[in-house]
N, C-alpha and C positions, 0 to 999 in steps of 0.2 A: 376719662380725664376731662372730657367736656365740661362738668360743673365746674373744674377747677382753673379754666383757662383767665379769669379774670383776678387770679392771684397767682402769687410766687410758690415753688414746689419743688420737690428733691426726687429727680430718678438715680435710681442705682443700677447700674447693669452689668454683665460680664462682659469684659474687654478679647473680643474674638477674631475683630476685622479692621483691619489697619485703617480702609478708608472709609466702610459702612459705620464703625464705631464714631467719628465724627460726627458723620452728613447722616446717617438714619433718625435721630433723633428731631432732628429738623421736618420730617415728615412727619413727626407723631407730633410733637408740640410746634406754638408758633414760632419759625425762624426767627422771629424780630425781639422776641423775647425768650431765646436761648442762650443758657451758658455752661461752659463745660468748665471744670475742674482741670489742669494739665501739667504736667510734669513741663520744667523748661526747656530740659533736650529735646519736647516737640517744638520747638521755634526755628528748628534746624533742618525740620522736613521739607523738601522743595513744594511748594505751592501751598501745601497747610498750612506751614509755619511763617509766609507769606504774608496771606490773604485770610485765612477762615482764623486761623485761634488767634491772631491778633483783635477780629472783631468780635467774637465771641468766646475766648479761654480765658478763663481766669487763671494764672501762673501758681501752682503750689510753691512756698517759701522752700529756701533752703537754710535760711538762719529765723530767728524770733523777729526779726523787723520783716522781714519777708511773708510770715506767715501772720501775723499780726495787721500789713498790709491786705493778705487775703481776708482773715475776719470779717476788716470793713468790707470788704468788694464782694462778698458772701449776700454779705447783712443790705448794703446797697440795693444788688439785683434782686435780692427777695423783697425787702419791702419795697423799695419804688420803682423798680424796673415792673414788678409783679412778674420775675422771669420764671423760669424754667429753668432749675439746676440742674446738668447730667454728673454723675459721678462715677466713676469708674472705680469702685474699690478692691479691685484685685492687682492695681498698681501696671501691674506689667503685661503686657500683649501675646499672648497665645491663639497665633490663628489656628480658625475651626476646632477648637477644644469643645468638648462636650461636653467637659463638667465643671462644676463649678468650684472654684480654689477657694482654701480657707482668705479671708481678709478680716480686719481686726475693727472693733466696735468703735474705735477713735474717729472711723470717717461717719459718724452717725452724730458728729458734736453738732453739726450744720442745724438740722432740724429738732433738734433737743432745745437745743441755748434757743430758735427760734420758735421752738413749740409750731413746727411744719410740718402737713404732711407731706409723705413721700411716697414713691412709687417703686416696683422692681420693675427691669427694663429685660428680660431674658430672650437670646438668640439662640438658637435652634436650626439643627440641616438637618432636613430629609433631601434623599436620592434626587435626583431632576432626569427625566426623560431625555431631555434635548442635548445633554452635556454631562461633562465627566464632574466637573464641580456641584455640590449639593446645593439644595432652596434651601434661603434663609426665608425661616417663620419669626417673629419679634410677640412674643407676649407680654403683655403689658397687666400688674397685678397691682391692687392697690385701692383705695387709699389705706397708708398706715401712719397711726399720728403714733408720735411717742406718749408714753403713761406720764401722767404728768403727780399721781399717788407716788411716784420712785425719784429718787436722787438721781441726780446727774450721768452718775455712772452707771445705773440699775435701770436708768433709761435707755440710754444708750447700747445693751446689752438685751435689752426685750427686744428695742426695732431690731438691733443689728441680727437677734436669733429669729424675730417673725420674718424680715426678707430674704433674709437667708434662705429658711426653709420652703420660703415660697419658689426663689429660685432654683434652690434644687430639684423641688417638684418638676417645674416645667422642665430643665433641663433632662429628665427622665422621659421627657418626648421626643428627643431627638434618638431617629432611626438611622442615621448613618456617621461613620468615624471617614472623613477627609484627608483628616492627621493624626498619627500614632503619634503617643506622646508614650515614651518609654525611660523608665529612670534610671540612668545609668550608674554602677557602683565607680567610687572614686578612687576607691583603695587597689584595681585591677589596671 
């Protein structure tokens, strides 16, 4: 990511750790030119919702003036911030999951519309010696720019299946399950 540090860029990563999912991203890209994507019920979090995603989240809309607001504030931090977008497109929080959830090609409009590359951001446990909770490992894959020979939608649908596939890969390196995630039938 180093050649990329003096412009604007889109990570994608799987959403695993409540508080690493924030603040990790901050160690890989520059803090001062970080921003995260965030649903608004995180503004309700004691100290994140605070301090850190006011200075660095961008609010996802809940109506068309609200996400119409995000566009610009998107469009903003990429080109004049030169920030660091993180995106979380699996939406919702599953600590220590191991694999990776479907999520839908629409969070890939960001670097389409802006002809950006982006990054997969994938976290990963293995076992830890010292303690019962597992090592996060953080892979970082990438660059991938969108096709710019495809339509909007046909772009969006390349990135969305090349990082996908990329995440799933790394995700097949993690050697330990933390949490059982088990689907329970509804009908019982």
């Amino acid at each position: 990511m180093r050649p990329f540090k003096k412009q604007g860029y889109f990570v994608y990563g799987n959403h695993t750790q409540m508080l690493g999912d924030p603040f990790t991203p901050m160690t890989i890209v520059n803090p001062y030119r970080y921003y995260a994507l965030a649903a608004q019920a995180n503004w309700g979090i004691p100290f994140l919702g605070k301090y850190v995603i006011p200075a660095a989240g961008l609010p996802v809309g809940k109506n068309i003036k609200q996400s119409i607001s995000l566009l610009k504030d998107v469009k903003y931090a990429y080109e004049e911030k030169k920030a660091a977008i993180v995106i979380y497109p699996e939406a919702h929080l599953w600590p220590y999951y191991t694999k990776i959830r479907p999520f839908p090609a629409t969070s890939f409009n960001f670097p389409v519309s802006l002809k950006a590359p982006s990054f997969a951001m994938t976290t990963t446990y293995q076992p830890c010696r010292w303690r019962q909770r597992p090592k996060i490992t953080v892979y970082i894959d990438g660059p991938f720019y969108p096709d710019k020979s495809l339509g909007k939608k046909a772009a969006q649908e390349k990135l969305h299946d090349d990082i996908a596939k990329s995440m799933r890969e790394r995700a097949e390196l993690n050697t330990c399950e933390y949490c059982s995630y088990v689907k329970i039938d509804s009908k019982n």
